[in-house]
Structures are given as C-alpha cells and as structure tokens.
C-alpha positions in Angstrom: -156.7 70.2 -110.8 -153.0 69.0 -110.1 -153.9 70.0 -106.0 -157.5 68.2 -106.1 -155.5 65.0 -108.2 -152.8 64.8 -105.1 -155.9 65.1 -102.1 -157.7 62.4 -104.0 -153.8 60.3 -104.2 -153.4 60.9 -100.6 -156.6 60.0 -99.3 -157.0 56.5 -101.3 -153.5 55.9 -99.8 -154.4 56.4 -96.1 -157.8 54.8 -96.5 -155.5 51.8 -97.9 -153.1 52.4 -95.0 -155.7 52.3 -92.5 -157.3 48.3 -93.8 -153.8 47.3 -94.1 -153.3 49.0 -90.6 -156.3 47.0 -89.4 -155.4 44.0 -91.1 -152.1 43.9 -89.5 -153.4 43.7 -86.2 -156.0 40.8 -86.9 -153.2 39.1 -87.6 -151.0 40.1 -84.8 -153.8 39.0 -82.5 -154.9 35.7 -83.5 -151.1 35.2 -83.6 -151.2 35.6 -80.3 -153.8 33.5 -79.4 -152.5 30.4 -81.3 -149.0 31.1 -79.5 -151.0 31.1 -76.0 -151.5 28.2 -74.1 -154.6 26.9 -72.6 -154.2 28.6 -69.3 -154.1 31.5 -70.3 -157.1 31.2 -73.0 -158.8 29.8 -70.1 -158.0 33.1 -68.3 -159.2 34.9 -71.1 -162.5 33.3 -71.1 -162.9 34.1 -67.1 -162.2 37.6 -67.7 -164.6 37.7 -70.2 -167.3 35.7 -68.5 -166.4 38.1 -65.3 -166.9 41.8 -67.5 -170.4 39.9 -68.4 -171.6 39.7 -65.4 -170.3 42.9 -63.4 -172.2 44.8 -66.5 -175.3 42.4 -65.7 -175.1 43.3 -61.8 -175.0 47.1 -62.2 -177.9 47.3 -64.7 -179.2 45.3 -61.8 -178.6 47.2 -58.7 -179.2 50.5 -61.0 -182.5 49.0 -61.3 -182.4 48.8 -57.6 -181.3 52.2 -57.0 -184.2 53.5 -59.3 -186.5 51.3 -56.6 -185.0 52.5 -53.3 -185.2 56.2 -54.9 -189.2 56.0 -55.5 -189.5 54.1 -52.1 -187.8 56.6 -50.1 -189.8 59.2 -51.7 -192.9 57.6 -51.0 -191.7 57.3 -47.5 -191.4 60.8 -46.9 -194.8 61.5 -48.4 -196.3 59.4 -45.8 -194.1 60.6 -43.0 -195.3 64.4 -44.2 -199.3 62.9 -44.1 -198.7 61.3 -40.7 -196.5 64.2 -39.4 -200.0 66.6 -40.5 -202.4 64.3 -38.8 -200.7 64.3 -35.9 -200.0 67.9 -35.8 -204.1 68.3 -36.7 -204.8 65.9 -33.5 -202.6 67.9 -31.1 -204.1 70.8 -32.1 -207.4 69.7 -31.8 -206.5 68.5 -28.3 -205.6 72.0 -27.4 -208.7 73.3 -28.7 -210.6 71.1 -26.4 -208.9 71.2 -23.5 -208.4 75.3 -23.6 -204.5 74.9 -24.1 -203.1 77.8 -26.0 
C-alpha cells in the first residue's frame, strides 16, 4: 500500500510539475513579445504569413503533380493505341503489296 501511496505522490507531483512547466513558458513567451519591438513583431507576422502560404502552394502543386501524373499516363495509353494502329497499317501494307 505504502509503494502504490508513493506512485500515486509522484505522479500528482509531475503532472503538477508539468502545468507549472507549461505555465512557465506562457509566461516566458509573452514576455518576450511585450519586450519586442514592432520590427520584429512585424517580422514575426511575415514569417507567419510566409509558412501560410508555402503550405498553401504545395497542397497546390501536389494537386498539380496528382494532374500531370494521370495526364502522362493517359498520354502513353494513347501513344500505345496509335503506336498499334500504325503497326496494324504497316502490316497491312505488306500484306498488300507482297512484302514479307
């Protein structure tokens, strides 16, 4: 009992460690931001702005991708269609003109 008492002690104490923890660096950080001066909020805001819209160009040219991919494959199944019919008019053209 005296064992399961101390796990119960020691894990209320880091789970109280940990908010504190976490508390700690709310504070730290908006610290930090009061001490800054506009510049470098503003700089803050551009690097923000900027990780917005590299995420919003590569779901965008993933998008893209995924388009080019099915085109090119549709591609070769029509260069494998023409590549027959013209393999079916050749031989055709042999046949008619006796070449073997």
């Amino acid at each position: 009992k005296i064992a399961v008492g101390i796990e119960n002690v020691k894990l209320k104490v880091d789970q109280k460690f940990a908010i504190l923890s976490e508390l700690q660096k709310e504070r730290i950080s908006e610290r930090l931001l009061h001490a800054m001066d506009d510049d470098a909020k503003g700089e803050m805001a551009d690097n923000l702005w900027l990780k917005q819209q590299i995420l919003s160009l590569k779901s965008s040219e993933n998008k893209l991708q995924k388009e080019v991919n099915e085109m090119e494959h549709r591609n070769l199944e029509l260069m494998e269609v023409m590549y027959s019919l013209h393999r079916q008019e050749l031989e055709s053209s042999q046949r008619l003109f006796g070449i073997p």
